[in-house]
C-alpha positions in Angstrom: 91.1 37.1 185.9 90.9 39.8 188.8 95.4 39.9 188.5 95.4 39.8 184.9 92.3 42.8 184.8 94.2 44.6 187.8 97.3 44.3 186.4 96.5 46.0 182.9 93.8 48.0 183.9 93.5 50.7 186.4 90.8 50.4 189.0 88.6 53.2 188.1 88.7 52.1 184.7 88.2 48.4 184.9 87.6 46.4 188.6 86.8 42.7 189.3 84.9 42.2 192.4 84.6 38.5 193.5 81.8 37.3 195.9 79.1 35.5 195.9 75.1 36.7 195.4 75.7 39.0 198.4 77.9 40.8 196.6 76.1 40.8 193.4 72.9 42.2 195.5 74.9 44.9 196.8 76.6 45.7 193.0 72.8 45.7 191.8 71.8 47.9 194.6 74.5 50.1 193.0 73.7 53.1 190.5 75.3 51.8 187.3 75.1 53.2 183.9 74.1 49.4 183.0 74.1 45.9 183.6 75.5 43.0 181.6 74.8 39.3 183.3 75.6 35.8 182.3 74.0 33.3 183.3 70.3 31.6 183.9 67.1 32.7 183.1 65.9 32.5 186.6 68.6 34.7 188.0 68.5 36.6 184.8 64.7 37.8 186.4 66.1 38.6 189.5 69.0 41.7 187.6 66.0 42.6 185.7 63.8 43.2 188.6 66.7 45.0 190.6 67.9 47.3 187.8 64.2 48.2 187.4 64.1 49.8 190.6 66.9 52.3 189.6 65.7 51.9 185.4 69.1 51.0 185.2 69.5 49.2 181.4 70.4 45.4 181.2 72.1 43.0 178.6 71.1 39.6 179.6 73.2 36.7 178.3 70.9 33.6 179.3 70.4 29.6 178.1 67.1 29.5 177.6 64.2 28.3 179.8 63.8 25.0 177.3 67.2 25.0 176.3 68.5 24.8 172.6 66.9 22.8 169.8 68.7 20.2 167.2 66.6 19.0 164.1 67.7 16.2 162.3 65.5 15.3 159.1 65.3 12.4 157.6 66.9 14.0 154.4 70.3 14.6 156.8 73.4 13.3 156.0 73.2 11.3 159.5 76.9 10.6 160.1 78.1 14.3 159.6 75.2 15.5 162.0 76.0 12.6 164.3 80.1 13.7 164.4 79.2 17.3 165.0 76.0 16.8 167.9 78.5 14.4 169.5 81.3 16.7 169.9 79.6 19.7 170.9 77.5 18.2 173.3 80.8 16.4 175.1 82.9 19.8 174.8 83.3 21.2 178.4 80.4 17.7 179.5 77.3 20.4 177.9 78.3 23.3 179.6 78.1 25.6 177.1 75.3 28.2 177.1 74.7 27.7 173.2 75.3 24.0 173.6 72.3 21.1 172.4 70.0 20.5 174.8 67.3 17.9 172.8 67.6 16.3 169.2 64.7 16.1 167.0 65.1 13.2 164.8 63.2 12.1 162.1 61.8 8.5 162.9 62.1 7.5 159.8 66.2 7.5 160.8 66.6 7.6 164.3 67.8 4.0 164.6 70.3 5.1 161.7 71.2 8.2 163.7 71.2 6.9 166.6 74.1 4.0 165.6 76.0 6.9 164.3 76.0 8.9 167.0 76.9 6.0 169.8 80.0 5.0 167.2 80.8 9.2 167.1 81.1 9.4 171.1 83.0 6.5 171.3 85.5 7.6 168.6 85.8 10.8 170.1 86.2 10.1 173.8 86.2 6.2 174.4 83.2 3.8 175.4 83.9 5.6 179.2 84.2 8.9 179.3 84.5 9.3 182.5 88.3 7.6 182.3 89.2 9.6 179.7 91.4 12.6 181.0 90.7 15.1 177.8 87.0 14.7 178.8 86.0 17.4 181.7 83.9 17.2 185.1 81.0 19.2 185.8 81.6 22.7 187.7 80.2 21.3 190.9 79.0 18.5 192.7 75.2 19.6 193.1 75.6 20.2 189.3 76.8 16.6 189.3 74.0 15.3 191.7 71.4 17.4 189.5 72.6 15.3 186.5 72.8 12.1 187.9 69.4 12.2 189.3 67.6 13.3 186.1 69.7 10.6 184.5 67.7 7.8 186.9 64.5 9.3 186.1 65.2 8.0 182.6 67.2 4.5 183.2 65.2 2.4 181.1 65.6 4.6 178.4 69.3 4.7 178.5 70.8 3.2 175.0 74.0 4.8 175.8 75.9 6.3 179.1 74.1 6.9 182.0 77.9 5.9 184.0 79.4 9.0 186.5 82.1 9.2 189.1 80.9 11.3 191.9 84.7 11.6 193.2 86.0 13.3 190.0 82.9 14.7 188.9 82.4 13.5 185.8 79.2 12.1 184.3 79.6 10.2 180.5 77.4 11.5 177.5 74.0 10.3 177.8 72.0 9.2 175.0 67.7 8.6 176.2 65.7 7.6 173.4 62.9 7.3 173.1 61.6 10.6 174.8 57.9 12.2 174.5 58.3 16.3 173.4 55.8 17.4 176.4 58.4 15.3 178.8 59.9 17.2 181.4 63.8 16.5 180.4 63.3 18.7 177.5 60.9 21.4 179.0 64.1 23.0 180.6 67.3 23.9 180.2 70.1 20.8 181.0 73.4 22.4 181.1 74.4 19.0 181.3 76.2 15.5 179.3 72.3 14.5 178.9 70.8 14.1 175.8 67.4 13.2 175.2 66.2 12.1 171.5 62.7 12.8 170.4 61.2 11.3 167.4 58.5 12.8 165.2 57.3 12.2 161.4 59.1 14.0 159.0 56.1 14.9 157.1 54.9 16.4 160.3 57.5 19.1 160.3 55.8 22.0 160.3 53.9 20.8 163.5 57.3 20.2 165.7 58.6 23.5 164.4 55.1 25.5 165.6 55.9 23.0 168.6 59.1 24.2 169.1 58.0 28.2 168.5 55.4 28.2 171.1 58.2 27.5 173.5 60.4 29.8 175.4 63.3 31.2 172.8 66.5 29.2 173.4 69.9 31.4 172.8 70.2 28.7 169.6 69.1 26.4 166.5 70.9 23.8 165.0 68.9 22.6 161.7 70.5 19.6 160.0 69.0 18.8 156.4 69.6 18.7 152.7 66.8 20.9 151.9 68.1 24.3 152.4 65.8 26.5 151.0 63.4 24.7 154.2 66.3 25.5 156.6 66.6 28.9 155.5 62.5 29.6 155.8 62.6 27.6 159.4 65.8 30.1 160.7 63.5 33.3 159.2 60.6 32.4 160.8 61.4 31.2 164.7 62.8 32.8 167.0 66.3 32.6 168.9 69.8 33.9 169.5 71.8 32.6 166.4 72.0 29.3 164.8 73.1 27.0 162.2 72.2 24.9 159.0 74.3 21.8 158.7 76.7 22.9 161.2 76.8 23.3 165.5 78.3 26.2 167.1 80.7 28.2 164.6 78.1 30.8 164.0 79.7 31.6 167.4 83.1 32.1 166.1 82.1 34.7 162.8 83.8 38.0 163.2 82.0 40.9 163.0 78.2 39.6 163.8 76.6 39.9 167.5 76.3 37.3 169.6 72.6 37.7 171.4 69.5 36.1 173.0 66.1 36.6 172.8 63.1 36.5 175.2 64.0 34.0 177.9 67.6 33.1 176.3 68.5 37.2 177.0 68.9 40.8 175.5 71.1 43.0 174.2 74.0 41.8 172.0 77.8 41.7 172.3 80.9 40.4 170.6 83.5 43.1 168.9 81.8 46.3 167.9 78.4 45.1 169.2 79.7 45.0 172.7 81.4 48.5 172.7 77.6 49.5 171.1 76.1 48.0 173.9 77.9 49.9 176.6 77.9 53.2 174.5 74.8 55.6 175.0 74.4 57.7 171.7 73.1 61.5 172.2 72.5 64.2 169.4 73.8 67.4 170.6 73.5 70.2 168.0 75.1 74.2 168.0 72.5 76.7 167.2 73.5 80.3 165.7 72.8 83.4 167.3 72.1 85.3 163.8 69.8 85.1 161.0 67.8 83.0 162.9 64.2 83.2 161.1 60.7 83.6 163.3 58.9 81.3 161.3 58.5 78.7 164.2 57.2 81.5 166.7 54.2 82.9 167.0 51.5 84.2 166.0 50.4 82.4 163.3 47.2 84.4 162.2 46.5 87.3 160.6 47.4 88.8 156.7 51.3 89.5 158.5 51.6 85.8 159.6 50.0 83.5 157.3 52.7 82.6 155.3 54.7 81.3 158.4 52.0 78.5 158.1 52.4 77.9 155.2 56.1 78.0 154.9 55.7 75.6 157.7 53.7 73.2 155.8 55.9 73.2 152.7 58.9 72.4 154.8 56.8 69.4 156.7 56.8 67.9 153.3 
């Protein structure tokens, strides 16, 4: 990226600067028109608090401090969600910032779901992923170590997974089942293969949602259902980045609409036009004449001579 930015850009315009979080400190130390960051929430605090201390402006790009939410109601069509969840949450082994962190399913179907999903992974990238060489590693190996070890937490509630290869890096897609909604696995973000199920009562809905809203804002929503006018009220009335009905991950891929956080998953937006927006700082500048220019606005106001300034004044107010 730095050869391929150096080479088309020159370096007053447009400069990579590689390092690690000393240089990052020392570029937020820096008096910059603004600040854009990627990543998580925790660092996300840390730009914030720097920037603040020169009220430089941020755009914050972050997962989400519970991670993203999948609802699967019993009304579903359970093999189409199950085909979708399962390829989006083995695309680059979870490491997408928008990617599925927990599944809601209906109890009334998660055995159901559940079948469908195991036979969807296994379609898509073989009983072992981890032999498979279109399936990816995780970026490092504490990311690696972090997954595995969360993984052991839940061994007895492994129905499918739960295998890595700490020499290549990669750790399979991890279905745990049965898992509590106050559990720690889904109280943060995973950035991870995992993928914890949690069952509720589809007549008790409206309580997971307020559940769900009372957490920190993930960067998405992923609502599977037949009953969309439900899935259009639930999308109006929580909060996060984007989303989708029926569907994982192409609201991503719409031209023309932002692409944005909110609360803990970020700020600011970006994406085509919205990104140009977000770097641009709009001022109103406007060219006054030197004749004919009235006293109305002036004073004095009182006496017989002025009065009708006032009231000029007034008329124009309205």
């Amino acid at each position: 990226m730095k050869n391929i930015i150096a080479a088309a850009f020159p370096p007053e315009y447009i400069t990579v600067i590689d390092g690690g979080h000393d240089v990052a400190d020392f570029c937020l130390a820096e008096h910059f028109d603004k600040l854009f960051y990627t990543g998580s929430p925790k660092i996300g605090k840390h730009v914030m608090a720097e920037a603040s201390k020169n009220l430089t402006p941020v755009a914050l790009e972050l997962g989400g401090e519970t991670g993203n939410w999948c609802v699967v109601r019993k009304d579903a069509d359970l093999k189409d969600a199950a085909r979708k969840i399962a390829f989006f949450k083995a695309l680059n082994s979870g490491q997408v910032c928008i990617n599925i962190n927990q599944v809601a399913v209906a109890e009334e179907v998660a055995g159901k779901f559940i079948e469908e999903l195991t036979n969807a992974f296994i379609k898509q990238i073989g009983e072992n992923a981890c032999e498979n060489p279109e399936y990816p590693r995780l970026i490092a190996k504490r990311a690696f170590e972090g997954c595995a070890a969360e993984a052991d937490q839940y061994r007895d509630r492994i129905i499918f997974g739960g295998v890595g290869n700490p020499e290549t890096l990669k750790y399979a897609p991890t279905i745990i089942y049965p898992v509590d909604i106050n559990e720690e696995i889904v109280q943060h973000e995973l950035f991870n293969p995992l993928l914890p199920i949690v069952p509720y009562k589809d007549d008790e809905i409206d309580s997971l949602m307020e559940t769900i809203g009372k957490r920190e804002h993930g960067l998405s929503l992923y609502l599977f259902t037949k009953d969309i006018a439900w899935a259009k009220k639930t999308m109006q009335t929580q909060q996060y980045g984007g989303g989708c009905i029926n569907e994982v991950c192409l609201h991503l891929m719409v031209k023309g609409v932002p692409f944005n956080g909110t609360g803990h998953s970020g700020m600011g937006a970006y994406h085509g036009e919205w990104g140009f927006k977000e770097f641009t700082h709009p001022s109103t500048v406007l060219i006054g004449s030197t004749k004919m220019n009235l006293s109305l606005r002036e004073h004095p106001y009182e006496g017989n001579k002025n009065k009708y300034k006032l009231k000029l004044l007034q008329m124009m107010e309205k």
